[in-house]
C-alpha positions in Angstrom: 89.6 57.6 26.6 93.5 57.6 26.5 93.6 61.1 26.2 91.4 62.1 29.0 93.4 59.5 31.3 96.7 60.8 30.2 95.1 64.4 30.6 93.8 63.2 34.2 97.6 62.0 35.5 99.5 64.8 33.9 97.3 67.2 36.0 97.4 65.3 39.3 101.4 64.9 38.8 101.2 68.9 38.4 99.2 69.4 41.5 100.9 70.4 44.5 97.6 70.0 47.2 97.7 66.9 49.2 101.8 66.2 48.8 102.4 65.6 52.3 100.2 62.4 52.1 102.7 61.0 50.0 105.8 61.4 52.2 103.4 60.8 55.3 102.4 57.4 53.8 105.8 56.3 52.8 107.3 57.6 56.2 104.4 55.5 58.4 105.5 51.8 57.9 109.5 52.6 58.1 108.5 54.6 61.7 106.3 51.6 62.7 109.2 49.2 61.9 111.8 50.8 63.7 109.6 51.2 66.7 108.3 47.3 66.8 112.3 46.5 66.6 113.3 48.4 69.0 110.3 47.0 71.3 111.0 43.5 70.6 115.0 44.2 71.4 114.1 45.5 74.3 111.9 42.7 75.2 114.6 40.1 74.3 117.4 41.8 76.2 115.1 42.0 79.1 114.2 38.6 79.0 118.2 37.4 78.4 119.0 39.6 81.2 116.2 37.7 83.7 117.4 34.2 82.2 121.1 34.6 83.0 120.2 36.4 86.3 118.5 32.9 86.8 121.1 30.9 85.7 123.8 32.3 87.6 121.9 32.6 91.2 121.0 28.6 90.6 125.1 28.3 89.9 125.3 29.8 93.2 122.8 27.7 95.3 124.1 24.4 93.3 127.7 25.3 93.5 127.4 26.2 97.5 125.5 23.0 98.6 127.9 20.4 98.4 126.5 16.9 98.0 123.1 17.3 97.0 122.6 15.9 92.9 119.5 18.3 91.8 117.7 16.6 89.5 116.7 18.6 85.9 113.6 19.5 87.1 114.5 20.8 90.1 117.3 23.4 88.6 114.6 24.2 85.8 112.4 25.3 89.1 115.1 27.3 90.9 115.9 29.0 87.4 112.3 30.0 86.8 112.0 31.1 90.3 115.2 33.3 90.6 114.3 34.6 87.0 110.9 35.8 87.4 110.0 37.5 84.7 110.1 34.7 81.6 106.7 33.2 80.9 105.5 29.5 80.6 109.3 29.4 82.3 108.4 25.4 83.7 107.5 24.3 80.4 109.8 26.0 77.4 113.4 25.9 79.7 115.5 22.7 79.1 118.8 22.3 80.7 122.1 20.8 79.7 125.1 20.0 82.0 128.0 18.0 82.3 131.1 18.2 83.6 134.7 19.5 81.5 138.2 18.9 81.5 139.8 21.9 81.9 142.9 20.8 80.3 141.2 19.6 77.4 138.4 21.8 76.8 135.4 20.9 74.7 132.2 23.0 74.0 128.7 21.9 74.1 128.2 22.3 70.5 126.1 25.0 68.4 122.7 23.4 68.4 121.1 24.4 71.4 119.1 21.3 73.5 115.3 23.1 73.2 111.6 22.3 73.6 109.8 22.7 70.7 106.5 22.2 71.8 104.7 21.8 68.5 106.8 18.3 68.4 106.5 15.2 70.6 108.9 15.5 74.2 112.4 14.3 73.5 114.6 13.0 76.4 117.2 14.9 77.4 120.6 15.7 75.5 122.4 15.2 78.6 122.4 16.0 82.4 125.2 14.5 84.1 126.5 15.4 88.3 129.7 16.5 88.9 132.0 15.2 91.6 134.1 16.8 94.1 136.3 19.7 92.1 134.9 18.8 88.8 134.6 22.1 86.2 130.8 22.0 85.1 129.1 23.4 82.3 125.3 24.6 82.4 123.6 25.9 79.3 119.7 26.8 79.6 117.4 27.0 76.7 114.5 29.3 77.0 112.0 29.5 74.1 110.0 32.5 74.0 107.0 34.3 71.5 108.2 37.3 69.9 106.1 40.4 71.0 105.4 40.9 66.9 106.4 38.0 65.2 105.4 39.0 62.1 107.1 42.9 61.6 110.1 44.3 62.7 112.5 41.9 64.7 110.3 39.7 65.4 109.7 38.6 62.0 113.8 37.9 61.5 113.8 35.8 64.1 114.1 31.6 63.9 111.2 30.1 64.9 110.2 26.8 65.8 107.2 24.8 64.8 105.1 26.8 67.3 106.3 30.3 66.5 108.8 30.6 69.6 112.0 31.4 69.4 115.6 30.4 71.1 117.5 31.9 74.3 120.4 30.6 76.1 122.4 31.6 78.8 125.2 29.8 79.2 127.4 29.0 83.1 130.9 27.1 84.2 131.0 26.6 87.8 133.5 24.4 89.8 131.4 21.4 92.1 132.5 22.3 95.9 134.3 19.4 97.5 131.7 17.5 100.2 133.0 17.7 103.5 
């Protein structure tokens, strides 16, 4: 039985009919996974380019009326408006915002305030107004599902409990003085 075996794969490593499978076969997955990368990049720089489009027209509408304190769910509204194009938008965005001193600037920190909404709701990191000339910072957190979360990009990505995965978009504005 050896021999016949050994017989069996020393003839089909001669034969030449049928090679192409072999190269098509091992060529398939590394086409697939460089095309569901660069669709899920795509997607992702759409969606960062909707979120910050979002961000920065609510900078605009906040920063031009002067003495109105939107509340967090208000600015999560007009961002989700402006922006469009980001699904469940009202329920994965979560704001951040506080005012800076300019003269003794501190960042909001590398963990991004998100919803993960496989976990119970957490209040908010924090939200605080500006007054008159104060520098303000404004950081949105967007979760979003991956178009393939489990090849290409997708499945690099860090996820949360529920499988989504981080944005932010990140806006310093100066509060207008109230006349």
């Amino acid at each position: 039985m050896k021999n016949s075996l050994a017989k069996f794969l020393k003839g089909f490593a001669r034969e030449e009919r049928g090679q192409m499978v072999v190269e098509f076969a091992l060529a398939i997955p590394l086409i697939f996974f460089l095309f569901l990368t660069s669709l899920e990049l795509s997607i992702y720089q759409l969606r960062q380019m909707f979120l910050d489009r979002g961000v920065d027209m609510t900078v605009r509408a906040v920063r031009l009326n002067t003495g109105v304190d939107f509340k967090h769910s208000e600015l999560k509204d007009m961002i989700c408006d402006f922006a469009g194009f980001l699904e469940d938008c009202d329920q994965t965005l979560r704001l951040e915002m506080r005012p800076i001193d300019p003269r003794n600037f501190t960042q909001l920190g590398n963990q991004l305030d998100c919803i993960d909404v496989s976990k119970p709701v957490q209040p908010l990191r924090e939200f605080r107004h500006g007054g008159d000339h104060d520098l303000m910072l404004l950081r949105a957190c967007y979760m979003f599902k991956p178009v393939s979360p489990g090849s290409g990009l997708g499945y690099h990505y860090t996820k949360d409990g529920s499988g989504r995965v981080a944005m932010a978009s990140t806006s310093a504005f100066v509060q207008e003085p109230q006349s």
